[in-house]
VEXVO-649994 format. One line per field, with one value per residue: residue number from 1; residue in three letters; x, y negated, z negated of N, C-alpha, C in turn. Coordinates in Angstrom, 3 decimals, padded with zeros to 6 digits, m for minus. Atoms other than C-alpha are relative to their C-alpha. Layout:
n = NUM, ... $
res = ALA, ... $
nu = X, ... $
nv = Y, ... $
nw = Z, ... $
cau = X, ... $
cav = Y, ... $
caw = Z, ... $
cu = X, ... $
cv = Y, ... $
cw = Z, ... $
end
This chain:
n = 1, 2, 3, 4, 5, 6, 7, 8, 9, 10, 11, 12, 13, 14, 15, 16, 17, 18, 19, 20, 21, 22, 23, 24, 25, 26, 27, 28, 29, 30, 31, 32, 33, 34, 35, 36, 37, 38, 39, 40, 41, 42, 43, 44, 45, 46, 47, 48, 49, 50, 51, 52, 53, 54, 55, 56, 57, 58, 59, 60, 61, 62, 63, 64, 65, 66, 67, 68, 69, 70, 71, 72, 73, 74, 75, 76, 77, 78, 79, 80, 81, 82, 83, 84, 85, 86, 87, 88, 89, 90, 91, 92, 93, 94, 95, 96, 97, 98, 99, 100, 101, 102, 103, 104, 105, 106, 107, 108, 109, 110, 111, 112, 113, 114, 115, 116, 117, 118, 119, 120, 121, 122, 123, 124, 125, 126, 127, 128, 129, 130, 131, 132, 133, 134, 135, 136, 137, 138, 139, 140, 141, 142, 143, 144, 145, 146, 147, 148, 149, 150, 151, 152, 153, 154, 155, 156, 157, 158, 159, 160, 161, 162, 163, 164, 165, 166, 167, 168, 169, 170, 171, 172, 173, 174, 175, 176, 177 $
res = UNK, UNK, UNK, UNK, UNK, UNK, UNK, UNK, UNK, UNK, UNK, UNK, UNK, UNK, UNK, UNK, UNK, UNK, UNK, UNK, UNK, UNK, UNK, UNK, UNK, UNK, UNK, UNK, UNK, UNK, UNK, UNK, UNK, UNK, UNK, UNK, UNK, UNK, UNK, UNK, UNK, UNK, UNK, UNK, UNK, UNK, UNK, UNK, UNK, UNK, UNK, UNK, UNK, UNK, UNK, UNK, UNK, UNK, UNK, UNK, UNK, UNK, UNK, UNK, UNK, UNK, UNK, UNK, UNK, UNK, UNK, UNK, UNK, UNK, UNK, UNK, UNK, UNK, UNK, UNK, UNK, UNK, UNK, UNK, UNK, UNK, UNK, UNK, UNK, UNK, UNK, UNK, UNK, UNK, UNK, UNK, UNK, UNK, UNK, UNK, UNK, UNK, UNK, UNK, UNK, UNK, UNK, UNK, UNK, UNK, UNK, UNK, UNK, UNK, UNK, UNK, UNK, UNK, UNK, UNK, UNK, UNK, UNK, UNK, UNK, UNK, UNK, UNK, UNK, UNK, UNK, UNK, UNK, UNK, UNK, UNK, UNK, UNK, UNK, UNK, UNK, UNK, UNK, UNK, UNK, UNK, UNK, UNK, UNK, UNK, UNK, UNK, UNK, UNK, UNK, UNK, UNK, UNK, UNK, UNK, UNK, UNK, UNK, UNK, UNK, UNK, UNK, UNK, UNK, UNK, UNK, UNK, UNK, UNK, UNK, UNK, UNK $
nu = 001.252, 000.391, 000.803, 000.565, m000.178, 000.743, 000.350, m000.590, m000.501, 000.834, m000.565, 000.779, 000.316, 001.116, 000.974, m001.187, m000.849, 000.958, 000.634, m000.633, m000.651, 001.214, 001.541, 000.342, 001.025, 001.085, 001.005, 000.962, 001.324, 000.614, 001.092, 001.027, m000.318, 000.581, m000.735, m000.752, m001.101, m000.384, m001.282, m001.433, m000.249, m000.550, m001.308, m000.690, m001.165, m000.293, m001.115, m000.733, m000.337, m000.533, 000.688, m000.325, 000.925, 001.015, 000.662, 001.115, 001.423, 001.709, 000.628, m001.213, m000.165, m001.436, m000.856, m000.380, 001.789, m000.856, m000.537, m001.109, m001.362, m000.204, 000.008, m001.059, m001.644, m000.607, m000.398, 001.048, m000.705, m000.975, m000.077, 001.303, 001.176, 000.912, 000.856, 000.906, 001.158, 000.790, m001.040, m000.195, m000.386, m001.901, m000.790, m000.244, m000.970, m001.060, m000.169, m000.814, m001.312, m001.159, m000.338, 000.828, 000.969, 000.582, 001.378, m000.387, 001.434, 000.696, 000.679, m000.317, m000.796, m001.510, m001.120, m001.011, m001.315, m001.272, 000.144, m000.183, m001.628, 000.215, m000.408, m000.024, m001.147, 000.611, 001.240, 000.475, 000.863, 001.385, 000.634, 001.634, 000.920, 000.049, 000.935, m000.038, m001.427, m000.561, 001.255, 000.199, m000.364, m001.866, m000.330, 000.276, m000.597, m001.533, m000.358, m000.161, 000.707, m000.885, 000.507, m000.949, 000.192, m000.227, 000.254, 001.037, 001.762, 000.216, m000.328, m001.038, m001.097, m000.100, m000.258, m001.249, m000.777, 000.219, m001.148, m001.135, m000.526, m000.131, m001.350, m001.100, m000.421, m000.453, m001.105, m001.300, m000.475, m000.876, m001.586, m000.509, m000.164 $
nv = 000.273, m000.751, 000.635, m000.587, m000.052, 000.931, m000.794, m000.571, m000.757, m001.254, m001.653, m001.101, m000.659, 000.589, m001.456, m001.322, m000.625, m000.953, m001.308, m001.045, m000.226, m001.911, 000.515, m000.992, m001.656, 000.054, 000.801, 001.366, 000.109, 000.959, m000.505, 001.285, 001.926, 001.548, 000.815, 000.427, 000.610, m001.150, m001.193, 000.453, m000.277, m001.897, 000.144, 001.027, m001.114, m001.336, 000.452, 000.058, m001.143, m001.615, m000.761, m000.197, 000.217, m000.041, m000.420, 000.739, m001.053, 001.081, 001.023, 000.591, 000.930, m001.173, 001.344, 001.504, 000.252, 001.374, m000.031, m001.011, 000.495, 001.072, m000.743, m000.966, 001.119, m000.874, m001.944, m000.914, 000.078, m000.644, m001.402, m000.796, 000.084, m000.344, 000.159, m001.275, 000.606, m000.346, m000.183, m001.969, m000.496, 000.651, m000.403, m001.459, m000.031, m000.133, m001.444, m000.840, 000.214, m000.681, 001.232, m000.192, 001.659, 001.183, 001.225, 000.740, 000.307, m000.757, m001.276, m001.036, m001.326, 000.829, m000.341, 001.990, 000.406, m000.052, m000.939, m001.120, m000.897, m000.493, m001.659, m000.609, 000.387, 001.118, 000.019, 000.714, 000.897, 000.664, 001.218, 000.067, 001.081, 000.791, 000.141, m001.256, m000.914, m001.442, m000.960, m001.598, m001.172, m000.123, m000.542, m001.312, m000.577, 000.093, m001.066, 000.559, 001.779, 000.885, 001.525, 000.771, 000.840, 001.100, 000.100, 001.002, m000.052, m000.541, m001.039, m000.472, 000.998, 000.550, m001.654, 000.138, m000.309, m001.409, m000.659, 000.688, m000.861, m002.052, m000.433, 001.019, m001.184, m001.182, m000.041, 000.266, m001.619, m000.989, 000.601, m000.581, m001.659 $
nw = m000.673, m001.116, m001.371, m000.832, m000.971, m001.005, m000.347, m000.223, 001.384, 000.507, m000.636, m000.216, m001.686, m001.301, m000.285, m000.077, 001.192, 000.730, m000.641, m000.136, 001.634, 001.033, 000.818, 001.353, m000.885, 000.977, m001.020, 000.909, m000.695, 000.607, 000.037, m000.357, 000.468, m000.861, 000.000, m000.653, 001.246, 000.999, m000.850, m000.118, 001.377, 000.113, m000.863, 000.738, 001.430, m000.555, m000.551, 001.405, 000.708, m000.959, m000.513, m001.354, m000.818, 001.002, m001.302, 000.102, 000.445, m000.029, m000.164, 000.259, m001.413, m000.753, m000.707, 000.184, 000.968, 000.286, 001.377, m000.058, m000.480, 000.828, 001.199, m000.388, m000.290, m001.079, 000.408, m001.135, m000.983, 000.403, 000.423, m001.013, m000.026, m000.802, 000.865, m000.092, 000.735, 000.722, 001.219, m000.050, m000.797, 000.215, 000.996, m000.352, m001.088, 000.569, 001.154, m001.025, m000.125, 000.937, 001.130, 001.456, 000.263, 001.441, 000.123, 000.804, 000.745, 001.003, 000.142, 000.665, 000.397, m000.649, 000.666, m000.254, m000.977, 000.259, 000.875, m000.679, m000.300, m001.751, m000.115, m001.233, m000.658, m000.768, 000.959, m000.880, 000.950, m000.567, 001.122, m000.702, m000.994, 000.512, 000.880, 000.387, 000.221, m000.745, m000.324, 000.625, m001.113, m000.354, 001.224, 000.176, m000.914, 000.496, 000.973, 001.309, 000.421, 001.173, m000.134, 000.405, 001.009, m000.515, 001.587, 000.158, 000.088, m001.446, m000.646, m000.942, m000.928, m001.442, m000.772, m000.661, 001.633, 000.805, m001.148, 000.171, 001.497, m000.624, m000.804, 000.805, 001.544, m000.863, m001.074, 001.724, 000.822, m001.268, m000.108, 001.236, m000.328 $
cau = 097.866, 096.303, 095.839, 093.237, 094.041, 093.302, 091.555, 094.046, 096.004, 093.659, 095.397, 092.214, 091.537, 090.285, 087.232, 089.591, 091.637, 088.590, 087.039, 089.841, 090.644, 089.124, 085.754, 084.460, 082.334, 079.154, 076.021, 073.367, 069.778, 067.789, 064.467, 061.777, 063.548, 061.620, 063.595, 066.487, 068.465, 068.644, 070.232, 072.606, 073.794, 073.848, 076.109, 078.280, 078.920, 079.061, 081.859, 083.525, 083.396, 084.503, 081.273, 081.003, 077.721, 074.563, 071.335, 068.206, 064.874, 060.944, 060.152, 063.701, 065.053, 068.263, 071.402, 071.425, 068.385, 069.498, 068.953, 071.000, 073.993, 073.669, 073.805, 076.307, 079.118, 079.887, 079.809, 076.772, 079.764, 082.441, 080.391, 078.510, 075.131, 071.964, 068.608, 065.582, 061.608, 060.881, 062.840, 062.200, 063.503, 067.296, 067.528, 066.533, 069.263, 071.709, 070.797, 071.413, 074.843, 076.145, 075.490, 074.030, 071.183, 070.366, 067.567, 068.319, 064.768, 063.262, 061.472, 060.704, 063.576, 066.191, 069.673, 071.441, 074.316, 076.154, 075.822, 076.289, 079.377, 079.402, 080.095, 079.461, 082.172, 079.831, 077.291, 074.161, 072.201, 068.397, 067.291, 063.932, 061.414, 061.352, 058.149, 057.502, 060.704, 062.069, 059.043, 057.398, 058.019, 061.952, 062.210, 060.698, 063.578, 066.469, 068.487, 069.097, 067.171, 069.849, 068.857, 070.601, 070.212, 068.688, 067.951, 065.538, 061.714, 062.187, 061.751, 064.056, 067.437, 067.317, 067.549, 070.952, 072.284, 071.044, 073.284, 075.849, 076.050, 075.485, 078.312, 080.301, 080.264, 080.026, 082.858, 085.246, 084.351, 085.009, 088.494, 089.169, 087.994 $
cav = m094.414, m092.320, m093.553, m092.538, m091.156, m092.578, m090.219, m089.595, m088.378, m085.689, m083.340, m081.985, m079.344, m080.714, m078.697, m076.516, m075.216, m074.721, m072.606, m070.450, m070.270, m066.764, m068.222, m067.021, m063.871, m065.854, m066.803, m069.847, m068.694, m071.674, m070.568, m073.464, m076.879, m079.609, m081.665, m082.863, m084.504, m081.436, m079.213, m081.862, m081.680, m077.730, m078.102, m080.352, m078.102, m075.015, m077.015, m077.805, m074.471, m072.573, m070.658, m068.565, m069.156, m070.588, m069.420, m071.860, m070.190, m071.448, m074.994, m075.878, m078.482, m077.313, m080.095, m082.290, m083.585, m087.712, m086.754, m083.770, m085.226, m088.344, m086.181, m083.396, m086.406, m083.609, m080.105, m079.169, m079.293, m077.317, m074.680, m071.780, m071.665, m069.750, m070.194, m067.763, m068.392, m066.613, m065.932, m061.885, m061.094, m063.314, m061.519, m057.940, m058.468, m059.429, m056.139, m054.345, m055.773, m054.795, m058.265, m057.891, m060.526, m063.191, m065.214, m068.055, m068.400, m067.614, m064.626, m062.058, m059.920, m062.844, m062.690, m066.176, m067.389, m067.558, m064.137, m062.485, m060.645, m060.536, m056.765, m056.627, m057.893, m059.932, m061.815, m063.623, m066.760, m067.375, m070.882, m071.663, m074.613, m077.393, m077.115, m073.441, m071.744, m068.430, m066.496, m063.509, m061.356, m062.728, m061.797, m058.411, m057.815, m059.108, m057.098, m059.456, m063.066, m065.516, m068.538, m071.623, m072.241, m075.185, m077.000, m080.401, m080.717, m080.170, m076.756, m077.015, m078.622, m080.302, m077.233, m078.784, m079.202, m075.910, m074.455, m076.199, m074.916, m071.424, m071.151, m073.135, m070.565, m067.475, m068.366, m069.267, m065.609, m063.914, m065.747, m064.112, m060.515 $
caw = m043.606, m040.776, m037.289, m035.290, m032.696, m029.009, m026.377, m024.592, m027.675, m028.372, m025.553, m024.491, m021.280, m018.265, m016.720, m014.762, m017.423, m019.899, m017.289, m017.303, m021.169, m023.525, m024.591, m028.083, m027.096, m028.066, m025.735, m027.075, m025.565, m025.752, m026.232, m024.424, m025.718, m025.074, m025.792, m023.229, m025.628, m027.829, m024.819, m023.725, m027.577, m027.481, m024.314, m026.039, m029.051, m026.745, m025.086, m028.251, m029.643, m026.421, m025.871, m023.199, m022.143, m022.575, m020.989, m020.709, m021.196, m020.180, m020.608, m021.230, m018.552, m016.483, m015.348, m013.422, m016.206, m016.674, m020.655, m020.531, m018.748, m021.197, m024.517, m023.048, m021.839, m019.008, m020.827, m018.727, m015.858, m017.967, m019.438, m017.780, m017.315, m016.409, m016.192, m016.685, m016.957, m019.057, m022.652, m023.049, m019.819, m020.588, m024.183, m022.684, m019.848, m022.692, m025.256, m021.760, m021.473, m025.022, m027.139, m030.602, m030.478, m033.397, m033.936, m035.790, m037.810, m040.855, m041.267, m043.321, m044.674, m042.717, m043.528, m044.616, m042.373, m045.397, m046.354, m042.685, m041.452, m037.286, m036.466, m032.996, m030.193, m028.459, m030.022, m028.593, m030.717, m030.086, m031.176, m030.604, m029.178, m031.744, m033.096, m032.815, m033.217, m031.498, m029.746, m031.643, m028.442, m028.639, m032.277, m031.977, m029.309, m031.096, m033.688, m036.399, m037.900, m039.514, m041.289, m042.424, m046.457, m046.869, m050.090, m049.178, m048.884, m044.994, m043.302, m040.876, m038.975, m035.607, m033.137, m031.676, m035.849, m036.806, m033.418, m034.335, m038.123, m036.719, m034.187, m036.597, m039.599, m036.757, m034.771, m038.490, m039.685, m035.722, m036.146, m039.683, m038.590 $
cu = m000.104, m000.622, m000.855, 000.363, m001.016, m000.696, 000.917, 001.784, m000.035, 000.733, m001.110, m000.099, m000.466, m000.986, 000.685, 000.737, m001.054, m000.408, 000.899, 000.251, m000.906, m000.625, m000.596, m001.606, m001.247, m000.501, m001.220, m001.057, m000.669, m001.664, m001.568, 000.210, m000.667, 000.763, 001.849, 001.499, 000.662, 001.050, 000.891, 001.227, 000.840, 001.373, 001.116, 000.888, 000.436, 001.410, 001.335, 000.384, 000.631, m001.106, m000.176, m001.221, m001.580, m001.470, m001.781, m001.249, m001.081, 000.208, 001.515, 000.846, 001.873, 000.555, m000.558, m001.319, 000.936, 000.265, 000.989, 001.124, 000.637, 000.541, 001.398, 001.035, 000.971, 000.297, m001.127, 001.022, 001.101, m000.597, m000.968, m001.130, m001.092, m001.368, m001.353, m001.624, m001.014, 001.670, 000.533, 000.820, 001.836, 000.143, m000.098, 001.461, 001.467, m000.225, 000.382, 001.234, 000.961, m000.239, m001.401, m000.864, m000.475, m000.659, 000.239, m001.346, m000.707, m001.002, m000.111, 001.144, 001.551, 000.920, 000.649, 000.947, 000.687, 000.569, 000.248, 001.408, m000.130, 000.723, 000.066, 001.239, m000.862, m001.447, m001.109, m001.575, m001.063, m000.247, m001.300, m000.411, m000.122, m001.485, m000.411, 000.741, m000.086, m001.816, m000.208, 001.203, 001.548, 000.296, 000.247, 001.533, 001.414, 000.395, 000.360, m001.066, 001.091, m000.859, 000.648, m000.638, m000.299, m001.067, m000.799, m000.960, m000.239, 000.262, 001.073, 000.693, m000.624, 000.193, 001.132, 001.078, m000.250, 000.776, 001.070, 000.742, 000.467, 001.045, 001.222, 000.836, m000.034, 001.861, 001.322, 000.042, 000.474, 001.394, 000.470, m000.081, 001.274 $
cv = 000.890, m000.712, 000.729, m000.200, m000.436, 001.697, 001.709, 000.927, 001.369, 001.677, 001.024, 000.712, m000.758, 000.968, 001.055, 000.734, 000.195, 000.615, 000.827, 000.501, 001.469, m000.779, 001.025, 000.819, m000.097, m000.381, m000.487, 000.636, m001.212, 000.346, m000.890, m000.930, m000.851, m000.724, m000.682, m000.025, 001.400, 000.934, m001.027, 000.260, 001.272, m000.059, m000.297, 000.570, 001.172, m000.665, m000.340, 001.350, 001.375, 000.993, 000.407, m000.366, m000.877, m000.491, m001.084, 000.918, m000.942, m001.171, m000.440, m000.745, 000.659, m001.303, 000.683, m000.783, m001.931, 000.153, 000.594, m000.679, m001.462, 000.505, 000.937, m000.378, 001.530, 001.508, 000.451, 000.531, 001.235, 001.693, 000.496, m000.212, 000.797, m000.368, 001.195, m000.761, 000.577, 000.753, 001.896, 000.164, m000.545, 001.032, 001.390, m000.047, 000.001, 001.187, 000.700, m000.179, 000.134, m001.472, 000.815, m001.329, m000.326, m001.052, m000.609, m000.588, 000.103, 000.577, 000.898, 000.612, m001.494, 000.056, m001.684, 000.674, 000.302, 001.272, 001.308, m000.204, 000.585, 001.750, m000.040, m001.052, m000.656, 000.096, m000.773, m000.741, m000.811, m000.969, 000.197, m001.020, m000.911, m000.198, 001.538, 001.346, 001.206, 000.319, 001.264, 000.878, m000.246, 000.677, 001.363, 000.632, 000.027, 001.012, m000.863, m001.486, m000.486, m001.532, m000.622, m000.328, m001.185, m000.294, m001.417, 000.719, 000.456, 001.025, 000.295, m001.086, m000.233, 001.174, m000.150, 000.193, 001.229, 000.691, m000.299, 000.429, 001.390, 000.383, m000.235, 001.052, 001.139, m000.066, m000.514, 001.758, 001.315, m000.183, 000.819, 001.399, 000.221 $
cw = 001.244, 001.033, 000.412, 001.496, 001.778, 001.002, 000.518, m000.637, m000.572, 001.170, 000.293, 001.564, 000.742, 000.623, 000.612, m000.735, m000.987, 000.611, m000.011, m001.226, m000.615, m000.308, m000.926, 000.915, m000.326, 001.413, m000.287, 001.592, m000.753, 000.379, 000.377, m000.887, 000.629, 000.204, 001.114, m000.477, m000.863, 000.934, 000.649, m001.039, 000.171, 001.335, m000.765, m000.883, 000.565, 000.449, m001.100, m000.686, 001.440, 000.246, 001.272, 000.844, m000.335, 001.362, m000.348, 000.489, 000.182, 000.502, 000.430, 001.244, 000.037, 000.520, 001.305, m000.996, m000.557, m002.044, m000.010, m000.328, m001.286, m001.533, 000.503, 000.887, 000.954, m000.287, 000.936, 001.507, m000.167, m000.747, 000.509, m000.649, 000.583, m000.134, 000.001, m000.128, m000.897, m001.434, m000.165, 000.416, m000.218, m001.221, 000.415, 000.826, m000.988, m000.841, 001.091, m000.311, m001.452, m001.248, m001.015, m000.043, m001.318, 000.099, m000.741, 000.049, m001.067, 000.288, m000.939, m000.107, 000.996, m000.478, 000.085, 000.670, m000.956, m000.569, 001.497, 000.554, 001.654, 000.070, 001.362, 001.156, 000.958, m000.146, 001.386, m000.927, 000.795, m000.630, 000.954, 000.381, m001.734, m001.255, m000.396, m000.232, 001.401, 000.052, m001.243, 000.613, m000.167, m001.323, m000.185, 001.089, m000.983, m001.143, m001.327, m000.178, m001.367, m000.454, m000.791, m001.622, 000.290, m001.738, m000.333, m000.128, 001.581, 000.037, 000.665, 000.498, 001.176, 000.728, 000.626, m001.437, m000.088, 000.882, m000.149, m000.997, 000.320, 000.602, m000.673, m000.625, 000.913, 000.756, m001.561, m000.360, 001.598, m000.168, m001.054, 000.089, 000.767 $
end
């Protein structure tokens, strides 16, 4: 039989020591989330997966936010953060700095998740606003559009699930390169 283990079992970092650790060479633009809840979430998994960064865009609410903090159980604390007001101007600043940007959207000509192969040494994943996805204007900037197979009657994941899949299956095939 298998116990489950208790918290303090788990042997996890404390915020000091994850701030110092290699963080996977990824950075979560969140592209005007309404939603609260959804970027506490994204924290959450960014914190889980070791991301290095993750940059809030537009509408998108910024900690201390009471949802946030409630949803992201203290990763808003542990993992960096910036914020911008406008989306363009964060993904130009990152194609400056050397990241290969990905829009996680359907689109014309999109490339499934399960079908892409990261190439570049530091990546950088656009989700979009809940009802209207990734901007045009961010699209036209970025260099790739991934999208998650998906095999119901619904269009689309949750914008915190669909980030979640994405970094999931990115950060499994960075490990194997």
């Amino acid at each position: 039989m298998n116990k489950k283990l208790k918290l303090e079992e788990l042997n996890r970092l404390d915020v000091e020591a994850f701030k110092s650790v290699r963080k996977n060479p990824i950075v979560v633009v969140l592209d005007n989330i309404r939603s609260a809840y959804n970027i506490g979430s994204v924290f959450r998994t960014s914190d889980a997966l070791a991301i290095e960064e993750v940059v809030l865009c537009g509408i998108t609410a910024q900690p201390p936010h009471r949802e946030i903090m409630k949803t992201a159980l203290g990763a808003s604390e542990s993992v960096n953060w910036k914020y911008y007001s406008d989306t363009v101007n964060a993904v130009q600043e990152l194609k400056n700095q050397g990241y290969q940007l990905l829009a996680l959207e359907q689109v014309e000509n999109s490339k499934m998740l399960n079908n892409f192969n990261p190439k570049a040494e530091k990546l950088a994943l656009v989700v979009g606003n809940e009802v209207d996805g990734v901007q045009q204007a961010v699209i036209d900037i970025c260099d790739m559009c991934i999208e998650i197979p998906q095999f119901g009657t619904k269009h689309s994941f949750n914008v915190s699930v669909s980030t979640g899949i994405a970094l999931w299956d990115i950060i499994g095939k960075l490990k194997k390169a």
